[in-house]
TORKOL-4160 file (C-alpha; in steps of 0.2 Angstrom, whole numbers, padded with zeros to 4 digits, m for minus):
339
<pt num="1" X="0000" Y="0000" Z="0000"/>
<pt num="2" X="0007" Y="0017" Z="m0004"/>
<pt num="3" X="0009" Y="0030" Z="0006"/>
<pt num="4" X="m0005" Y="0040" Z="0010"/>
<pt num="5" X="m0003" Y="0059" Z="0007"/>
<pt num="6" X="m0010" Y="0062" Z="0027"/>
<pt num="7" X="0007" Y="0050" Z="0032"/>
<pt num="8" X="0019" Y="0061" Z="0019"/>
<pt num="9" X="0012" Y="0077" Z="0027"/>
<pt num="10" X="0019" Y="0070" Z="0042"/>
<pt num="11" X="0004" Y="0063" Z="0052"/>
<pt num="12" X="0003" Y="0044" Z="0052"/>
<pt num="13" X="m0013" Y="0038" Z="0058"/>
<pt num="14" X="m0009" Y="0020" Z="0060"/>
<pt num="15" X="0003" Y="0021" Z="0072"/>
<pt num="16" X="m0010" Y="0033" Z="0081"/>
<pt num="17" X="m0022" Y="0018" Z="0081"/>
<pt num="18" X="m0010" Y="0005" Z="0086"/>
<pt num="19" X="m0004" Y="0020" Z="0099"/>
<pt num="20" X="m0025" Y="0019" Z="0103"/>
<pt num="21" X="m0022" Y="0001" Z="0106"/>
<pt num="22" X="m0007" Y="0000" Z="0116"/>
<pt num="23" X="m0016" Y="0009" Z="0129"/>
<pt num="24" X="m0035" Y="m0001" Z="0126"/>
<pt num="25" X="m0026" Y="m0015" Z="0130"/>
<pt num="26" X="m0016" Y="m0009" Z="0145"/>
<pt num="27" X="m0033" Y="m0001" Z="0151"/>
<pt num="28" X="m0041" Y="m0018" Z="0152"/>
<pt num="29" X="m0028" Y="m0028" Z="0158"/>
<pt num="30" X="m0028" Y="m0015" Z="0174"/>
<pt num="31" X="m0046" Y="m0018" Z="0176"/>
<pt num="32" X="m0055" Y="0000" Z="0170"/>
<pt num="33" X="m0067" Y="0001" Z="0159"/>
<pt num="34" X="m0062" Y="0002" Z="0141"/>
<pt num="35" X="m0057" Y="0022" Z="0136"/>
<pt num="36" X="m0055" Y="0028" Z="0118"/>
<pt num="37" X="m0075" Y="0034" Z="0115"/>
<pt num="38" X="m0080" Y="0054" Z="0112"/>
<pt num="39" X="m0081" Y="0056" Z="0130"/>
<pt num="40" X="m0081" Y="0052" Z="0145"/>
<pt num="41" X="m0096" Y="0045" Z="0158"/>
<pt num="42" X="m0095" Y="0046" Z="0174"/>
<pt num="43" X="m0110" Y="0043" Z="0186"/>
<pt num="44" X="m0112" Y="0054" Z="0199"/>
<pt num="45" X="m0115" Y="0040" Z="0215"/>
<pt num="46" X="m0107" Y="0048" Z="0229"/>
<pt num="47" X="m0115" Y="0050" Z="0245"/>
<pt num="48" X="m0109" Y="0064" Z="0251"/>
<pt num="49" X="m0120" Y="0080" Z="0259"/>
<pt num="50" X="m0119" Y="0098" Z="0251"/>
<pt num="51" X="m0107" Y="0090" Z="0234"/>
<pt num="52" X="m0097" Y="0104" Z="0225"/>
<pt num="53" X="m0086" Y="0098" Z="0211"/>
<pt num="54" X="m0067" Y="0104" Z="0214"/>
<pt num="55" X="m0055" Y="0103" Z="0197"/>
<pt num="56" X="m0037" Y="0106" Z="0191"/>
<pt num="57" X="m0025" Y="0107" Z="0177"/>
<pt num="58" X="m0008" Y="0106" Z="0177"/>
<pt num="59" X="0009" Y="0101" Z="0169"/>
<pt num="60" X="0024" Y="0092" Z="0172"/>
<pt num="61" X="0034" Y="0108" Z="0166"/>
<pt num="62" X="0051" Y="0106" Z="0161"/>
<pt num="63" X="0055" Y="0088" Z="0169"/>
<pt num="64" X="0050" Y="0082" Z="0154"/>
<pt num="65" X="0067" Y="0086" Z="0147"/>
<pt num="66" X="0072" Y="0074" Z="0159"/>
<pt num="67" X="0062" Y="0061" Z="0152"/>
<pt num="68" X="0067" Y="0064" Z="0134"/>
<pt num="69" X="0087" Y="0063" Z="0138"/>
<pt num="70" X="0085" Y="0044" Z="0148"/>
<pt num="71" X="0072" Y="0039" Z="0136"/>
<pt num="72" X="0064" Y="0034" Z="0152"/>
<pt num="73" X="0045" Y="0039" Z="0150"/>
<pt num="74" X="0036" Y="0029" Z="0162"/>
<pt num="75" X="0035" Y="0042" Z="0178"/>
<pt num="76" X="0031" Y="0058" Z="0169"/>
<pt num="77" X="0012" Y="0052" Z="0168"/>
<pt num="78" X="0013" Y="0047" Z="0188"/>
<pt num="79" X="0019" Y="0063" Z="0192"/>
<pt num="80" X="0007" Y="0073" Z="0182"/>
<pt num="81" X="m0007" Y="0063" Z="0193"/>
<pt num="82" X="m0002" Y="0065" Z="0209"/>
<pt num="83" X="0004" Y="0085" Z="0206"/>
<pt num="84" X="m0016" Y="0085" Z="0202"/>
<pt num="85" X="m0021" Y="0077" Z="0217"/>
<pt num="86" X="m0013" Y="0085" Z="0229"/>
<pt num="87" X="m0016" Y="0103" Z="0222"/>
<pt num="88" X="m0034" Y="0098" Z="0224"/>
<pt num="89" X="m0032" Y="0090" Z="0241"/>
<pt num="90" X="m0029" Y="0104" Z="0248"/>
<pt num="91" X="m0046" Y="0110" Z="0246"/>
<pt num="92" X="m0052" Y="0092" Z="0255"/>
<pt num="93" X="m0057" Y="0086" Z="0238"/>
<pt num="94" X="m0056" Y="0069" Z="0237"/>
<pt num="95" X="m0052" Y="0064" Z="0216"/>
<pt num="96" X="m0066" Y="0056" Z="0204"/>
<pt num="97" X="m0060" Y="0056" Z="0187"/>
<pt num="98" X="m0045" Y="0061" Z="0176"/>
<pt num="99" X="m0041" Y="0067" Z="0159"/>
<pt num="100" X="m0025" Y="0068" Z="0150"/>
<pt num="101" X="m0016" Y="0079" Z="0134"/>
<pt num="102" X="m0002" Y="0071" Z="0125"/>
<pt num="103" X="0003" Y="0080" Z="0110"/>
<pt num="104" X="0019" Y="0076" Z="0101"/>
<pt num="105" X="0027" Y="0078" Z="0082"/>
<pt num="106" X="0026" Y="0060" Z="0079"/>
<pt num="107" X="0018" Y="0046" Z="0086"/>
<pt num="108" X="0029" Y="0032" Z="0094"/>
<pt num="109" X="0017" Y="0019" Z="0100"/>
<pt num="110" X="0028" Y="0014" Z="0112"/>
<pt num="111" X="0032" Y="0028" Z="0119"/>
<pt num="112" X="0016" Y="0033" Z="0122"/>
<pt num="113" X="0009" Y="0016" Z="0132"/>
<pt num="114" X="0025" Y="0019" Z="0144"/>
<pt num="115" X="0018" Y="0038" Z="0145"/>
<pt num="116" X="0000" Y="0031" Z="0150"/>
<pt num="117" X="0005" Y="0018" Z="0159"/>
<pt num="118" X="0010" Y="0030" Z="0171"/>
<pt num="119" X="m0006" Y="0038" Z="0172"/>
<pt num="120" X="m0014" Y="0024" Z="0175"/>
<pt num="121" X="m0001" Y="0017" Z="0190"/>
<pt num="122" X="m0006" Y="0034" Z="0198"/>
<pt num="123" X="m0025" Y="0035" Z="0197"/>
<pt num="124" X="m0025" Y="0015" Z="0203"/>
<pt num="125" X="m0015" Y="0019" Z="0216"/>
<pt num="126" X="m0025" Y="0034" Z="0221"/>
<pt num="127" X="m0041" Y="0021" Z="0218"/>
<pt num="128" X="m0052" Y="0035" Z="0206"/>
<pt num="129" X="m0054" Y="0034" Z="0186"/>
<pt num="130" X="m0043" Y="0039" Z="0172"/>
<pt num="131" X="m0059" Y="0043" Z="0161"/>
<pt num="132" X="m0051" Y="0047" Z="0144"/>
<pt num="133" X="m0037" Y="0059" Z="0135"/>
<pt num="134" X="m0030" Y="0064" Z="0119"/>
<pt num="135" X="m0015" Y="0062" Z="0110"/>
<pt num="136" X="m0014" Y="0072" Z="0096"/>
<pt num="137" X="m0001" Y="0072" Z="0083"/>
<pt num="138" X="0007" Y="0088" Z="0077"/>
<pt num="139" X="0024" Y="0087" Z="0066"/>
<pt num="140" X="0032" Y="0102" Z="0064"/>
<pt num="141" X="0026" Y="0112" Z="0079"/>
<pt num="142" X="0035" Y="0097" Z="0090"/>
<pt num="143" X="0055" Y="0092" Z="0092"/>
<pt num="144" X="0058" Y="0075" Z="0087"/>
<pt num="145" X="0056" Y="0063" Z="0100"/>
<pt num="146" X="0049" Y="0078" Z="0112"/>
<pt num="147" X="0031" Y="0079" Z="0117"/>
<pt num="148" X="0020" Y="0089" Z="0129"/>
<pt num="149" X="0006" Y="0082" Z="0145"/>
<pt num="150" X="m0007" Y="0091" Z="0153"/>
<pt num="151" X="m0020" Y="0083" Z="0164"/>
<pt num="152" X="m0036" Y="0088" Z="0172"/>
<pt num="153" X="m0045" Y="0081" Z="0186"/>
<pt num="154" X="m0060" Y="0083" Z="0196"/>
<pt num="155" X="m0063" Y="0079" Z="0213"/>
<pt num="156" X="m0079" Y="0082" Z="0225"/>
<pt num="157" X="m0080" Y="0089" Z="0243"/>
<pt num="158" X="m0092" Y="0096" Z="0255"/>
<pt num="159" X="m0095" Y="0112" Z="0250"/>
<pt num="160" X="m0099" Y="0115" Z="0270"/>
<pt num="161" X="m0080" Y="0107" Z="0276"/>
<pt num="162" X="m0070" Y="0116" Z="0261"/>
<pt num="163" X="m0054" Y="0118" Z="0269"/>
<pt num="164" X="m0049" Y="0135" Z="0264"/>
<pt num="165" X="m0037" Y="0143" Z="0279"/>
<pt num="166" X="m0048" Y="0154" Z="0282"/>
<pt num="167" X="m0050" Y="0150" Z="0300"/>
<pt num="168" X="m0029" Y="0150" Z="0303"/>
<pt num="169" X="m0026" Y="0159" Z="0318"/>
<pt num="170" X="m0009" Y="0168" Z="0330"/>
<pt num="171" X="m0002" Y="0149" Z="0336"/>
<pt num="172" X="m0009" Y="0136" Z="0327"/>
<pt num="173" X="0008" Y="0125" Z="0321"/>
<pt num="174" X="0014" Y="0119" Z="0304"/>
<pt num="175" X="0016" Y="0101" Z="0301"/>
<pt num="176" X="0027" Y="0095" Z="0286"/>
<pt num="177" X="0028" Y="0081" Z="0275"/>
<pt num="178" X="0042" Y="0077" Z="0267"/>
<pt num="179" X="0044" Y="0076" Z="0248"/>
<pt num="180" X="0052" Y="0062" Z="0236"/>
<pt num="181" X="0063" Y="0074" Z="0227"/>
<pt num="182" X="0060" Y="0091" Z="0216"/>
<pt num="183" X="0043" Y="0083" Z="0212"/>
<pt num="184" X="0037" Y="0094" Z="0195"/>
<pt num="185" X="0044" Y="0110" Z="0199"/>
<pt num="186" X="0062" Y="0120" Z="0198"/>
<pt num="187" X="0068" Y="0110" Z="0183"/>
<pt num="188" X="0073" Y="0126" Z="0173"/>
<pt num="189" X="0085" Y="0132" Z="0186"/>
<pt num="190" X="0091" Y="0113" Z="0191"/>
<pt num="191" X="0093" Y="0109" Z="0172"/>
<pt num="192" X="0102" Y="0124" Z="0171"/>
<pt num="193" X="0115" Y="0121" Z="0183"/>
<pt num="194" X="0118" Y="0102" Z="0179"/>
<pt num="195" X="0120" Y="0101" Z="0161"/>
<pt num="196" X="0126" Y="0119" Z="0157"/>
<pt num="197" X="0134" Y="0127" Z="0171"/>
<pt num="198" X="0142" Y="0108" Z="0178"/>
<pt num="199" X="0139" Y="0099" Z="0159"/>
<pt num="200" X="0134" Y="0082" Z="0169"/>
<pt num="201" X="0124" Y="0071" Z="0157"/>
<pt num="202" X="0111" Y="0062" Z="0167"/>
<pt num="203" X="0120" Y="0046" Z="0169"/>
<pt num="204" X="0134" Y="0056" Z="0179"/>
<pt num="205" X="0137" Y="0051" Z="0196"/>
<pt num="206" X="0141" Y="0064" Z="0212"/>
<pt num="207" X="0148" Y="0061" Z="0227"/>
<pt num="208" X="0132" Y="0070" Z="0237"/>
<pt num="209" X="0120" Y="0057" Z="0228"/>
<pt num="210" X="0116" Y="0038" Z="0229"/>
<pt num="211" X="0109" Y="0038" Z="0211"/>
<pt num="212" X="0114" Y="0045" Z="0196"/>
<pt num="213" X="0106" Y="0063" Z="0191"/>
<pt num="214" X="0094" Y="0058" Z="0179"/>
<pt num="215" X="0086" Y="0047" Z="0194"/>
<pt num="216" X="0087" Y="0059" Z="0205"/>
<pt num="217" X="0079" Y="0072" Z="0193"/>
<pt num="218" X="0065" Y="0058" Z="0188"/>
<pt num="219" X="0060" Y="0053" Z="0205"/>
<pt num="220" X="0042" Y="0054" Z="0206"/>
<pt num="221" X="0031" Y="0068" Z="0214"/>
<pt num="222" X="0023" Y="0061" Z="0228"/>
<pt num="223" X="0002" Y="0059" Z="0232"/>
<pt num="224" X="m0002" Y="0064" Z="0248"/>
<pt num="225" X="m0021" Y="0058" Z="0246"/>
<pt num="226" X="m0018" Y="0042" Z="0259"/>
<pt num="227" X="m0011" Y="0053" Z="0277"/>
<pt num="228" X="m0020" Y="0071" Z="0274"/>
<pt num="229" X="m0039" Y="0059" Z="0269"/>
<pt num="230" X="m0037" Y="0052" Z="0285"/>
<pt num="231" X="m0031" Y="0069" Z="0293"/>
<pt num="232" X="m0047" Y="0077" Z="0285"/>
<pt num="233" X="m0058" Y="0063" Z="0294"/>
<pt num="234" X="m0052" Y="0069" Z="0311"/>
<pt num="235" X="m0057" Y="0084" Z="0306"/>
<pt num="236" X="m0039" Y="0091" Z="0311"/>
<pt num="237" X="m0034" Y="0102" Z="0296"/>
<pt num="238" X="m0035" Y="0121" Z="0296"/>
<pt num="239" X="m0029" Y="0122" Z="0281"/>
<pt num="240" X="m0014" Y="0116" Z="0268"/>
<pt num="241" X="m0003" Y="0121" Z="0254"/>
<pt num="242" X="0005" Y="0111" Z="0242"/>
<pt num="243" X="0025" Y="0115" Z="0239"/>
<pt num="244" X="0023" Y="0118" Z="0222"/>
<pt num="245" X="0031" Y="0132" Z="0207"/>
<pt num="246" X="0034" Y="0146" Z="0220"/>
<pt num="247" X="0041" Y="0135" Z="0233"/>
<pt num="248" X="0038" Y="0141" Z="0254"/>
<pt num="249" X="0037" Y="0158" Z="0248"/>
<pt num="250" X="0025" Y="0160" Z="0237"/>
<pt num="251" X="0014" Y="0146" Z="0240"/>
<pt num="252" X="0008" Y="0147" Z="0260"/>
<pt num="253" X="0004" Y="0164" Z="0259"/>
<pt num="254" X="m0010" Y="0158" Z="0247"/>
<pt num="255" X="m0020" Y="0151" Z="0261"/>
<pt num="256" X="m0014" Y="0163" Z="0276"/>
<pt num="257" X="m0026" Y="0176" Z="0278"/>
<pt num="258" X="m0019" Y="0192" Z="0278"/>
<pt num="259" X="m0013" Y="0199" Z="0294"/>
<pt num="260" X="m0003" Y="0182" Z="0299"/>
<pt num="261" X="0013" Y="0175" Z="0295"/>
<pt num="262" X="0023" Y="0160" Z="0298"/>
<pt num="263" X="0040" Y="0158" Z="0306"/>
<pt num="264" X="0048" Y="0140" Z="0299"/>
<pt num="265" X="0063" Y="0131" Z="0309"/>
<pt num="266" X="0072" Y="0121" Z="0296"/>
<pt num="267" X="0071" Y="0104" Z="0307"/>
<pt num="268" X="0069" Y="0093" Z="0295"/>
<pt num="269" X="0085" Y="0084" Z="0281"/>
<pt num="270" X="0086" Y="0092" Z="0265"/>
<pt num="271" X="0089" Y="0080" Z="0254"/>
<pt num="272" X="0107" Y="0079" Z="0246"/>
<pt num="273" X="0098" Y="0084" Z="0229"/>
<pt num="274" X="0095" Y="0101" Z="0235"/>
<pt num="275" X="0109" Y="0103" Z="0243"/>
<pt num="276" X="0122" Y="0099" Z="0226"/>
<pt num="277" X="0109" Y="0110" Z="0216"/>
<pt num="278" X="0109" Y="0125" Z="0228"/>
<pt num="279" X="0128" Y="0124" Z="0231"/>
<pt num="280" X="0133" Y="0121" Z="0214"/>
<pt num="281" X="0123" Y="0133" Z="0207"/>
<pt num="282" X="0126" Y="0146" Z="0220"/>
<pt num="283" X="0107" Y="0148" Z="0224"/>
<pt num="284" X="0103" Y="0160" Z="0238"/>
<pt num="285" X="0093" Y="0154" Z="0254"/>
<pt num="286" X="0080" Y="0165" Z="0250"/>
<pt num="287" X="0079" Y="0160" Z="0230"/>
<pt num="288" X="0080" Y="0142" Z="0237"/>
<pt num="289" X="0063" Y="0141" Z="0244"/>
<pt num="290" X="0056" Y="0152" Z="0232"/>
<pt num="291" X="0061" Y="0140" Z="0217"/>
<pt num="292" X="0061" Y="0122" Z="0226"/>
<pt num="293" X="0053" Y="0114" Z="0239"/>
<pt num="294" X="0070" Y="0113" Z="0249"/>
<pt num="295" X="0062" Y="0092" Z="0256"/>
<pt num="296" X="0045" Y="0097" Z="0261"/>
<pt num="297" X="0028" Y="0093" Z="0249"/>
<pt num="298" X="0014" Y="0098" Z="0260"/>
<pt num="299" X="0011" Y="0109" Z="0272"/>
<pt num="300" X="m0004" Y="0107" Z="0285"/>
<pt num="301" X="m0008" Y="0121" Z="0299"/>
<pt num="302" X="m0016" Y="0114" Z="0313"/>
<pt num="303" X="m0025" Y="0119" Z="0331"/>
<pt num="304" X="m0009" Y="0117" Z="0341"/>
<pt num="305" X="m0023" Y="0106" Z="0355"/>
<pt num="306" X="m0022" Y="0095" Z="0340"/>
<pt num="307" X="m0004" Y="0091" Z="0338"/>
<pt num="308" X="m0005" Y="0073" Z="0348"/>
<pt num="309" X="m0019" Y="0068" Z="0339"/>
<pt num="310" X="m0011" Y="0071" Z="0323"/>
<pt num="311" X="0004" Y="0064" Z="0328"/>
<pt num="312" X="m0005" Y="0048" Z="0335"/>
<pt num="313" X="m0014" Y="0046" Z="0320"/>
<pt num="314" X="0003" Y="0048" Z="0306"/>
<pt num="315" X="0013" Y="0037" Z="0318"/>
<pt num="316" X="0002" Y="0025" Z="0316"/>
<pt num="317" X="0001" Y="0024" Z="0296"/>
<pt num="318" X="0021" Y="0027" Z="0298"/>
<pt num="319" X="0021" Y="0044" Z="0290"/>
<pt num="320" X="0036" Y="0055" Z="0294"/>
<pt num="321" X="0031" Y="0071" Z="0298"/>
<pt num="322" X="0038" Y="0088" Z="0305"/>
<pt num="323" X="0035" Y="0100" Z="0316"/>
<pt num="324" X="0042" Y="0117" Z="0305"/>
<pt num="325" X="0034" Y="0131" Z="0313"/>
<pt num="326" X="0022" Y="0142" Z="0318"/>
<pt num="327" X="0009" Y="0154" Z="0312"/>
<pt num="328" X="0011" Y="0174" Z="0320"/>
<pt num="329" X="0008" Y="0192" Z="0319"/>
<pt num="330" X="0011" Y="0198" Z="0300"/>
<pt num="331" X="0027" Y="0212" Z="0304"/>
<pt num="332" X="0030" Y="0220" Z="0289"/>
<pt num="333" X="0027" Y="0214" Z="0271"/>
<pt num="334" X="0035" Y="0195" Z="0272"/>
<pt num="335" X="0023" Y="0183" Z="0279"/>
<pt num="336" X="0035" Y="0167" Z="0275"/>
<pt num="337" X="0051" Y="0170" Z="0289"/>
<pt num="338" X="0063" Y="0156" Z="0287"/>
<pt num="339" X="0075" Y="0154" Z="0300"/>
């Protein structure tokens, strides 16, 4: 069979359809119903009083770039899922569904299962739907062997129990979770020192790291769905925030009301990955936490009467956790004091 005039133009959709299938077949053997239609159904069943739908977009940003040098493509789709979830999760939304946008200059079939296979892994782990996507083919506007993600999820809450921090009051203490690396932000800055200021490739080794820097730079951005859902039952969140682009400084003042402030003991480990970046690249204290989460991925205020239950209660699913501050009087213009 010739080639079609479509295929010459630079779109083949063939391997579109065997792409299609890859991921029909991964679908079903995983045990969700079959994707691939128009749209998506999904059937509203939850019992829950006062339902508001709560939704999300987002990106895995530049740590794509990190995908495309190992040819490792499997974790980008995880980390996209679980940067959703959390960034609802801090509303107390617990996830329904999920959508995701693939676009690339050429379609590599398998390529593109490893992508979704990823996606999957995360939604099943995080036990809600991955309810359909897109993968669109666009040569020309693409690199080769380069593609973009986007996904969109949707979760429901009480619209009576949001947790908006609007209740945050003098005293109440800051409880940390630690994070499994740089999660999806700070890759600019952390590509920028490793390959052009250091020119490491990302099978280089360093002294301050266990794995090479292409594994560190992939490790997957952690969900934090399974400690905070339980946290939410016990009614013992104030409010949270999600350690995302902005890092400390930009990102708790987005659920402090006004007139407070937080001051933050650095109790906790930084990681050796934060550590190399920031020495290496000569990256200022105050830049650090604005650009990268510096080891901590979520950050919950709570009643300070509440700290033993919450500590009972994280023990108890063996969650590490960390006291890291406090919340005080706004003096002056910073709201985010890191000692």
């Amino acid at each position: 069979m010739s080639e079609s005039v479509y295929a010459k133009a630079g779109v083949n959709i063939d391997k579109g359809n065997q792409a299609v299938q890859k991921i029909k077949d991964m679908v079903k053997s995983m045990g969700v119903k079959e994707i691939g239609k128009f749209s998506g159904f999904f059937p509203l069943k939850e019992k829950i009083d006062n339902p508001v739908l709560v939704s999300s977009a987002d990106g895995v940003g530049t740590k794509l770039k990190i995908a495309f040098l190992t040819g490792k493509h499997n974790t980008v789709g995880k980390d996209l899922v679980n940067h959703c979830i959390n960034d609802i999760l801090v509303y107390g939304a617990r996830p329904l569904f999920f959508l995701d946008y693939l676009a690339t200059g050429t379609v590599e079939p398998d390529v593109i299962s490893e992508i979704v296979s990823g996606i999957l892994e995360g939604c099943i782990e995080n036990d809600f739907v991955l309810l359909g996507g897109e993968t669109a083919e666009m040569p020309g506007f693409y690199k080769d062997n380069e593609y973009d993600l986007a996904g969109f999820i949707v979760g429901i809450a009480n619209n009576k129990r949001i947790v908006s921090g609007e209740n945050i009051k003098k005293g109440d203490l800051l409880i940390g979770l630690p994070s499994s690396g740089l999660h999806t932000n700070g890759y600019s800055l952390a590509r920028h020192i490793v390959f052009d200021q250091l020119k490491l490739t990302v099978d280089s080794k360093v002294e301050e790291l266990e794995k090479t820097i292409g594994e560190e730079l992939l490790e997957v951005h952690r969900s934090y769905l399974k400690p905070v859902s339980k946290l939410l039952e016990m009614d013992l969140v104030k409010g949270m925030a999600h350690i995302t682009g902005g890092g400390f400084v930009d990102n708790i003042p987005r659920v402090l009301p006004e007139d407070l402030a937080v001051q933050i003991e650095r109790v906790w480990p930084v990681p050796g990955i934060f550590e190399f970046l920031c020495q290496a690249g000569e990256v200022s204290k105050e830049e650090s936490y604005r650009v990268f989460n510096m080891g901590i991925g979520m950050v919950i205020f709570i009643d300070q009467e509440n700290l033993s239950k919450l500590e009972t209660t994280l023990k108890g699913m063996k969650e590490t956790y960390y006291l890291m501050g406090q919340v005080t009087e706004k003096k002056g213009k910073k709201q985010v004091i890191i000692n």
